[in-house]
N, C-alpha and C positions, 0 to 999 in steps of 0.2 A: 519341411518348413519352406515356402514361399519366399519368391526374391522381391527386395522392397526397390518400389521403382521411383526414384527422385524427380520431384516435378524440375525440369529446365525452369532456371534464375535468369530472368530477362533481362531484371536493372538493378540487381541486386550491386549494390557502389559503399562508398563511404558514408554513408547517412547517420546523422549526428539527431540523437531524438532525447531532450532536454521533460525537465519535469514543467507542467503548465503553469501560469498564473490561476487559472481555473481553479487546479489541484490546491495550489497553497491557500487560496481563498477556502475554502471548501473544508479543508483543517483546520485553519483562524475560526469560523463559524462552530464549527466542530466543539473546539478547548471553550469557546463564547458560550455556546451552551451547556456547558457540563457547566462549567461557573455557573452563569442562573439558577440550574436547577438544583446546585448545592447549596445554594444562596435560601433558594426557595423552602429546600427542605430544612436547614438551618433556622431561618424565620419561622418555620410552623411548628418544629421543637420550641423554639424561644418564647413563642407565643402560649402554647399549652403546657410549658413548664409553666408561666408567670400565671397564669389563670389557672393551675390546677398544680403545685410543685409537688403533691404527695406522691402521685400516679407519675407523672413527667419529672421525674429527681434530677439532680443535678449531674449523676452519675452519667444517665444516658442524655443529656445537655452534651456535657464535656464529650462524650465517647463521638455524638455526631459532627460536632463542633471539630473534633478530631480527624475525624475519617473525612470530612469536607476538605479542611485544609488540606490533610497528606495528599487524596485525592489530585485534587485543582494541582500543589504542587508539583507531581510526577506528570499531570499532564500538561502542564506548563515545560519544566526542565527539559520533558519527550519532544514536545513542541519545536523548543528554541535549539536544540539538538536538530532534529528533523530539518530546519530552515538551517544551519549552519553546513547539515550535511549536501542540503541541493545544490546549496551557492556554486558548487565545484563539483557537479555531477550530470551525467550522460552516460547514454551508452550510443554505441556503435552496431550497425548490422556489416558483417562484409563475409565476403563470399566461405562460407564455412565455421564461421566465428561470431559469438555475441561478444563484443566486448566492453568491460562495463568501466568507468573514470569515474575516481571521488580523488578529490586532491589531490591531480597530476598523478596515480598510480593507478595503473588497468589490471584489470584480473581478464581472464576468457574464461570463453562455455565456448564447447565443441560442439557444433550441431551434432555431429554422429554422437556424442552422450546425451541426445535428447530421447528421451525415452516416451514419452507423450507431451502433447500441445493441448492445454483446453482451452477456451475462449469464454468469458462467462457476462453476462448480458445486465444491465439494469433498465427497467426502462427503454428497453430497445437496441441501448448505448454499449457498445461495449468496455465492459468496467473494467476487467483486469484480463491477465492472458497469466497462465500460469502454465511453469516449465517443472513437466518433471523427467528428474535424469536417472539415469539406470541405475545410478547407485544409491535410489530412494529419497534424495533431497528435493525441494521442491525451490523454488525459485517461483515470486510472485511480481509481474510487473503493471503498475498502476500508475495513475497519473501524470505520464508523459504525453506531450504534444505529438498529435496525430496519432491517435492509437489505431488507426484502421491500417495506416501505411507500415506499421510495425509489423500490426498482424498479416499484413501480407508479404513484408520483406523474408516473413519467418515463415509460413507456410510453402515458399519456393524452395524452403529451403529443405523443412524436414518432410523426411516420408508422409505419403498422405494415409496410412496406416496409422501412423503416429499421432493423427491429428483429431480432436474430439469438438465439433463444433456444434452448440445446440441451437 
């Protein structure tokens, strides 16, 4: 087996990298649209029950009428969760260490448990960067400010073996 050679960390520092405003617009829009188009499918059952209620019964009325609301609901509560959990959330790059803050408590990731880096693209953009660690967990990181400077805080850091860039 081959020795993994660490690229030199030039400015790897305390860098504090917060979720976007971008990001939580982009989720609002998100929970906006599921509503509409529960909204929409809701009204076109309610419409073809009342003009046809033999074929369009009240059963599957109630059953979508249903599944809209539970729907919207979870994605609502996941929502207003989501927005309570950023308020108090960052992570940190420093020299060997992810380190991640919700509510004044850190957890770390050791760079040496990184077992691969991928970088995955929308648009040109880079979307997410996802960490996977030796002992099979994966770790996904998205919508934080300055994603280019993450991905490179973190490419200094883990082996270039380890790194999967398309």
């Amino acid at each position: 087996m081959g020795q993994l050679h660490f690229r030199q960390s030039r400015s790897v520092h305390n860098m504090k990298f917060t979720i976007s405003e971008q990001d939580v617009r982009s989720r609002k829009r998100n929970v906006l649209w599921g509503l509409a188009f529960s909204l929409g499918l809701a009204g076109i059952v309610s419409l073809a029950h009342a003009h046809d209620p033999g074929t369009y019964n009240k059963v599957l009325l109630l059953s979508v009428i249903g599944f809209v609301v539970l729907a919207n609901a979870i994605a609502y509560f996941r929502h207003l969760r989501y927005l309570r959990l950023i308020k108090d959330h960052w992570l940190e790059i420093q020299p060997g260490i992810v380190r991640f803050w919700t509510k004044g408590q850190a957890s770390e990731l050791q760079i040496a448990d990184v077992a691969a880096l991928r970088f995955f693209k929308r648009r040109g953009t880079l979307a997410h960067i996802q960490i996977q660690l030796r002992n099979g967990r994966g770790i996904r990181l998205e919508g934080y400010r300055d994603m280019q400077e993450l991905k490179r805080l973190l490419t200094e850091q883990v082996p270039a073996a380890h790194i999967m860039d398309d």
